[in-house]
C-alpha positions as CSV (number, residue, x, y, z in Angstrom):
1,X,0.0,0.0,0.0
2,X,2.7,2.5,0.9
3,X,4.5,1.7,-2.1
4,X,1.7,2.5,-4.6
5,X,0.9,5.6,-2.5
6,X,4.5,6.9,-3.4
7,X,3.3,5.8,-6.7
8,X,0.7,7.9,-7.1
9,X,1.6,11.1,-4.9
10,X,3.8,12.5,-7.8
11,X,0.4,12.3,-10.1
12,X,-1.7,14.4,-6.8
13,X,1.5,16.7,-6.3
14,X,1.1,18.3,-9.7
15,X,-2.7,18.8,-8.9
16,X,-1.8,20.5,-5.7
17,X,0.8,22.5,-7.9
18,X,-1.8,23.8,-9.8
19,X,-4.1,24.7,-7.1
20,X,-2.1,26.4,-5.3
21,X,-1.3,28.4,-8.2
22,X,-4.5,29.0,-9.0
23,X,-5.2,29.8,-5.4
24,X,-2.7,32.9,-5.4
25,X,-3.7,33.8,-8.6
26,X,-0.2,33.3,-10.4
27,X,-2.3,31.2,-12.5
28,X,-5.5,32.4,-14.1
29,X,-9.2,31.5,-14.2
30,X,-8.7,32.8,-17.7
31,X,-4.9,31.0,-17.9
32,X,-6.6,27.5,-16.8
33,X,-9.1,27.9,-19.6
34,X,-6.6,28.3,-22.5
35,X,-4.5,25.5,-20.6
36,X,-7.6,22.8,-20.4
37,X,-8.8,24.0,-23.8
38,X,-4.9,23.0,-25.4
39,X,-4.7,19.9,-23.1
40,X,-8.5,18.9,-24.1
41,X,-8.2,19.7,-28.3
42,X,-4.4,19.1,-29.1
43,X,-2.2,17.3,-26.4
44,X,-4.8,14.2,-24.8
45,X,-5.9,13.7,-27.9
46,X,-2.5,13.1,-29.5
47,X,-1.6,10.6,-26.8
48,X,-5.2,8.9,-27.5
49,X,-4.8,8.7,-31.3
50,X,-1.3,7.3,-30.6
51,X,-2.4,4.8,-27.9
52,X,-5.5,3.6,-30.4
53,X,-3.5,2.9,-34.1
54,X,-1.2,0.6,-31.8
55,X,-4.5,-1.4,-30.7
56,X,-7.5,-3.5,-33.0
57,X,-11.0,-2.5,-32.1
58,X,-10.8,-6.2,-31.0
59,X,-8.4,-5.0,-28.2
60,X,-10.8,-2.4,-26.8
61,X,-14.1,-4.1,-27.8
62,X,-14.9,-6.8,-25.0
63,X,-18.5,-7.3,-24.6
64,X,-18.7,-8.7,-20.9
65,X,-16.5,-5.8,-20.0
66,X,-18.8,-3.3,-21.4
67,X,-21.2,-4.8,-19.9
68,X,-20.3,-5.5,-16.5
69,X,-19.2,-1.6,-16.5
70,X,-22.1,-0.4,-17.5
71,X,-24.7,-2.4,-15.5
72,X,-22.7,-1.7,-12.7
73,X,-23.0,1.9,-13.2
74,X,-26.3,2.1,-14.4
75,X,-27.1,0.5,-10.9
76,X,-25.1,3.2,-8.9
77,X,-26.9,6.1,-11.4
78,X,-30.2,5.0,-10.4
79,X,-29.7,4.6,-6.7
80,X,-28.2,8.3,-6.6
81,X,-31.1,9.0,-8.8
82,X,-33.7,7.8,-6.7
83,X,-32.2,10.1,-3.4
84,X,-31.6,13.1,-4.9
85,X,-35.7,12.6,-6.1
86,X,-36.7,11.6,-2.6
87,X,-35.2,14.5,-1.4
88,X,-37.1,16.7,-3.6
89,X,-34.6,18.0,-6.1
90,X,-36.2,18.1,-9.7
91,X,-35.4,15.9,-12.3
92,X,-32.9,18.1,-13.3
93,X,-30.8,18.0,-10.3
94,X,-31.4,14.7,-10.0
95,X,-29.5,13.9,-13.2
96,X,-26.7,15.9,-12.4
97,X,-26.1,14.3,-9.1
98,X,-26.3,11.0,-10.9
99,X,-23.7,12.5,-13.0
100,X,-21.6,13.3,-10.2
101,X,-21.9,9.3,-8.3
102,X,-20.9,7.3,-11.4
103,X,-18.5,10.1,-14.1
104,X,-15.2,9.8,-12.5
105,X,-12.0,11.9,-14.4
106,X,-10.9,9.1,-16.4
107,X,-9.5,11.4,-19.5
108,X,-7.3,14.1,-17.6
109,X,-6.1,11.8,-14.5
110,X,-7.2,7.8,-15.6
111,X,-5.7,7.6,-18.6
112,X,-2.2,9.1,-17.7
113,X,-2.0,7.6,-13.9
114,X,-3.2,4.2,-14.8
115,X,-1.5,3.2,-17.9
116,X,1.8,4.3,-15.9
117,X,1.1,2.7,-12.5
118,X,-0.7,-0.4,-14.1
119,X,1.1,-0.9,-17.4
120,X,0.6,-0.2,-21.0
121,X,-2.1,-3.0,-21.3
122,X,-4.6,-1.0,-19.3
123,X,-5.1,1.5,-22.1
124,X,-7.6,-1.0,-23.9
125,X,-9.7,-0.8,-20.9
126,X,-9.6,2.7,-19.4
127,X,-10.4,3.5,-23.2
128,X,-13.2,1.7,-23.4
129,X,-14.8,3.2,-19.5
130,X,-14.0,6.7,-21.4
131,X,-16.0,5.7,-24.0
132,X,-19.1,4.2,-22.2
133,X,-18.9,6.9,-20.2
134,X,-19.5,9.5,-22.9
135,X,-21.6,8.2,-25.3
136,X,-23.7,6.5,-23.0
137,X,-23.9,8.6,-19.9
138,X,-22.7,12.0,-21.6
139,X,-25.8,11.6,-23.5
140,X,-28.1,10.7,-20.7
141,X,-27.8,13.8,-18.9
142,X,-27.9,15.9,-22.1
143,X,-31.2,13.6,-22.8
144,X,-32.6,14.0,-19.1
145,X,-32.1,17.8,-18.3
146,X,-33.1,18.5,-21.9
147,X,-36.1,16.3,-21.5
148,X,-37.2,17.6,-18.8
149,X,-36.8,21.5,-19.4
150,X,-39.0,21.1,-22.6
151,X,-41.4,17.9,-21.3
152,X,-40.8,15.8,-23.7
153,X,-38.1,13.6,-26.2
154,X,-37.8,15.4,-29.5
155,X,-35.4,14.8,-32.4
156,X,-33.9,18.1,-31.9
157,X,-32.1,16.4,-28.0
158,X,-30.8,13.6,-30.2
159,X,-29.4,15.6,-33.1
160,X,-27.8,18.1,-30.0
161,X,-26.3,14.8,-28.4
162,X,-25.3,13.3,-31.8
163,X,-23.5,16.1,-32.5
164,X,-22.0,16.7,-28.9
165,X,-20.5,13.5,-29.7
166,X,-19.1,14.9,-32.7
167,X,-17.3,17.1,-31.9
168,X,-15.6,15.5,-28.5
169,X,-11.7,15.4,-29.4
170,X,-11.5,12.4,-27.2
171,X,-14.0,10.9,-29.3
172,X,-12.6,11.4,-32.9
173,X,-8.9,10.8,-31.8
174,X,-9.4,7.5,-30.6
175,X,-11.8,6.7,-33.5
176,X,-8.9,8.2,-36.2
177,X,-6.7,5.8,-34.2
178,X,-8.5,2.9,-34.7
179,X,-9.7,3.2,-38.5
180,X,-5.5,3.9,-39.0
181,X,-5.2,0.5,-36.9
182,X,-8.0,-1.4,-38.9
183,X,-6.4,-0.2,-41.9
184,X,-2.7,-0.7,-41.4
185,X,-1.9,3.0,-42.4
186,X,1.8,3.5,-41.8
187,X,2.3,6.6,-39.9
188,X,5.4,8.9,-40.5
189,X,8.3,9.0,-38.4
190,X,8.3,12.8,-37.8
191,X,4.3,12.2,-37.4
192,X,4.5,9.7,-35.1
193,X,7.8,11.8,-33.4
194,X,5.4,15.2,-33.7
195,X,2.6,13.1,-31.9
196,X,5.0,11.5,-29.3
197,X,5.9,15.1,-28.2
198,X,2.0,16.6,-28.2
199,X,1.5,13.7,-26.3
200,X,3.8,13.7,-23.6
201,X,2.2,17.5,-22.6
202,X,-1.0,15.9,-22.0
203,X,0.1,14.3,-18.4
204,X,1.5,17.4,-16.8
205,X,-0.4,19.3,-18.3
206,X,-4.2,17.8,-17.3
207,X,-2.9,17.5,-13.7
208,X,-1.8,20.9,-13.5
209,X,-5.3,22.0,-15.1
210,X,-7.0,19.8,-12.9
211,X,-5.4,21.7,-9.9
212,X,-5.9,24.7,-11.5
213,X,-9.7,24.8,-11.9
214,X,-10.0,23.0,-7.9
215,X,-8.9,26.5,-7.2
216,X,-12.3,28.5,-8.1
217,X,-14.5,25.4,-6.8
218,X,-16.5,26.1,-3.7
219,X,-17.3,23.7,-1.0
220,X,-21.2,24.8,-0.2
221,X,-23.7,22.3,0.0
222,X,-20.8,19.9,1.8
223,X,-23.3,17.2,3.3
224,X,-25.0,16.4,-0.7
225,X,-21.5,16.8,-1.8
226,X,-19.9,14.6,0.6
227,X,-22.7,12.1,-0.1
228,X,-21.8,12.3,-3.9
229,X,-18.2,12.0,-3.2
230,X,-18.7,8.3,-1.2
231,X,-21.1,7.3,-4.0
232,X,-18.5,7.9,-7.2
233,X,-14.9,6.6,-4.7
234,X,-16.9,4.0,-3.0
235,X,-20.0,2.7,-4.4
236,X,-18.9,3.3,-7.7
237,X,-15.8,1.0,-7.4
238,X,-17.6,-1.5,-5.1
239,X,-20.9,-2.1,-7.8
240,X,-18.2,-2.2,-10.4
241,X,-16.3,-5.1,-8.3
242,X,-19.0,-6.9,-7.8
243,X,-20.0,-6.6,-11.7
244,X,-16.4,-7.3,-13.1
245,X,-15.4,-10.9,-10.4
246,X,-18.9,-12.2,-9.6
247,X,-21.1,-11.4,-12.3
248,X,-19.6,-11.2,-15.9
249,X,-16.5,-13.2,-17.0
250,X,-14.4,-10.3,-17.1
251,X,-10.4,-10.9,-17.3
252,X,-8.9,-10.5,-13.8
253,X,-6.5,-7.8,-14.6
254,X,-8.7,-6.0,-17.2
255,X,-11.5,-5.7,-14.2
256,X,-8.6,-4.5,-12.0
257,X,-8.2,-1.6,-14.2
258,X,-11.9,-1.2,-14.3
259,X,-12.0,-0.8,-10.6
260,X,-9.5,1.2,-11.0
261,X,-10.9,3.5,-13.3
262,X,-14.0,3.7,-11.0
263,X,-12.3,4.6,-8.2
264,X,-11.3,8.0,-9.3
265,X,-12.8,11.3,-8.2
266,X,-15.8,13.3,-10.2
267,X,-14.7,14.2,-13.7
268,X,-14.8,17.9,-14.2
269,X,-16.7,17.8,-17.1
270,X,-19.9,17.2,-15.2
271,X,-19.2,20.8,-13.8
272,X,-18.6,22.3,-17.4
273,X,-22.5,20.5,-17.8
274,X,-23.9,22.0,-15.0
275,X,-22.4,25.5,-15.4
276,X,-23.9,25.1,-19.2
277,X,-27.5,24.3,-18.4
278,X,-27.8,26.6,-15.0
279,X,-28.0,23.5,-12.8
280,X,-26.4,22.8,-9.5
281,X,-23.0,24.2,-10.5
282,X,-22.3,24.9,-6.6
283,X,-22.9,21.2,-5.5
284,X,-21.3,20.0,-8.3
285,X,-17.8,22.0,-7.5
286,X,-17.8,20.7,-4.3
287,X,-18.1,17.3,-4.8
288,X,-15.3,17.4,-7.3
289,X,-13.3,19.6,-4.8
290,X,-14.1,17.1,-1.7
291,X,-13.6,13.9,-4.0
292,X,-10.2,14.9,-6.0
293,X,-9.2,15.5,-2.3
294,X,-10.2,12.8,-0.6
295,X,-8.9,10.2,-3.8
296,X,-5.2,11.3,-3.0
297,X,-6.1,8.4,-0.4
298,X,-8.7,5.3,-1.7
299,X,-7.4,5.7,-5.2
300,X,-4.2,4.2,-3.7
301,X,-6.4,1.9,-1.3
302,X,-8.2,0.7,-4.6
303,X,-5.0,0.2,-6.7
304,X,-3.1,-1.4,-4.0
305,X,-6.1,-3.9,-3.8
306,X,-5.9,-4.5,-7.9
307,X,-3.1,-5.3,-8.3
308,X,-3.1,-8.2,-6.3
309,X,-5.3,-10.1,-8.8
């Protein structure tokens, strides 16, 4: 356990870098933005298009995974559902709390601290819970809130979802990668050097961002946000556990970097949602602030615990 805390204290230290340079204002609200915006568009996606033309959709693609991550989550994002509605939040709320339990920050932190601490066979999996969790639960909140504002499903949410998918970066790099895969398409030694280098941005530089933007979160509403916090570091993992060993014949180390994946704190993307459709913003910032804080300790619990199988 100590050992893998070491492990990953390096990957928090660079996130408490960046808050506390966003804290003293050396670093922007303004300078954050431009430095999430180049980390989102140029430098994650470069080290996803690279990490895709090296695997077959066959590598990513495995059904009972898919499915064991998604049932599992789907179970957690109806339980958090179903209290935030008997509390007497609106539908709206509801969905973004959902949000919250189950969307963890696989893209900025997942995929650069878990393909380093668990190897470079984990990118087929953390891939494949980034893309579950944005086509599938990206669009259910878009649906939901949507939905709900006008009172009923129209062609006009799906064509706004449809083309939210679109145009996600994280999306089309790792589809690019895998047609250039599927097709053998030789890739150019200063291209591949030129995408090696973008690439290699995108680990400092998410974690850095990630501190960054922790800086201008609030922690109001602590007691729903702590509640949202325990459901995405500890129910989240545990239903995915359960899912992954007991449930689906999932490959031992490929559910170990499930878990994994599930394990880590609210995804700050779900803020970016909230802020966008004027809907618990507050909460939502301080369950990301409580949970990225709070991971620094049961992602290394959960890690420690994986890879033991």
């Amino acid at each position: 356990m100590w050992d893998i805390f070491l492990q990953t204290l390096p990957f928090f230290m660079l996130i408490a870098l960046g808050y506390g340079s966003g804290r003293t204002g050396f670093f922007s609200p303004e300078a954050t933005a431009y430095l999430t915006k180049f980390v989102f568009y140029f430098a994650l996606s470069a080290m996803l298009f690279r990490f895709s033309a090296n695997l077959s959709l066959a590598d990513i693609l495995d059904w009972p995974f898919v499915l064991a991550y998604l049932s599992a989550t789907g179970v957690v994002y109806v339980f958090a559902t179903i209290v935030a509605l008997r509390r007497g939040v609106p539908v709206t709320e509801a969905a973004v709390e959902a949000q919250c339990a189950v969307i963890g920050n696989v893209g900025f932190l997942g995929i650069p601290m878990l393909v380093l601490l668990l190897g470079e066979a984990a990118v087929g999996p953390v891939m494949m819970v980034l893309a579950v969790d944005l086509i599938v639960f990206g669009s259910l909140i878009v649906i939901l809130i949507t939905g709900a504002r006008d009172g009923r499903m129209s062609p006009k949410i799906l064509w706004t979802v449809a083309v939210g998918l679109l145009k996600n970066p994280m999306i089309v790099s790792i589809t690019l990668g895998l047609l250039v895969s599927a097709y053998s398409l030789p890739i150019p030694v200063p291209v591949n050097d030129f995408l090696t280098l973008l690439g290699a941005a995108a680990t400092p530089g998410a974690l850095f961002a990630i501190g960054a933007s922790l800086a201008s979160k609030s922690a109001e509403r602590v007691a729903v946000a702590g509640w949202l916090s325990f459901n995405k570091l500890v129910l989240h993992p545990a239903a995915v556990a359960v899912a992954a060993l007991f449930l689906f014949d999932v490959d031992p180390y490929a559910a170990g970097v499930m878990i994994a994946a599930a394990a880590l704190p609210v995804a700050g993307n779900v803020y970016i949602l909230a802020q966008h459709y004027g809907v618990a913003p507050t909460r939502v910032s301080a369950s990301i602030l409580i949970s990225t804080a709070v991971s620094v300790v049961t992602v290394s619990l959960v890690i420690a615990w994986v890879t033991t199988f």
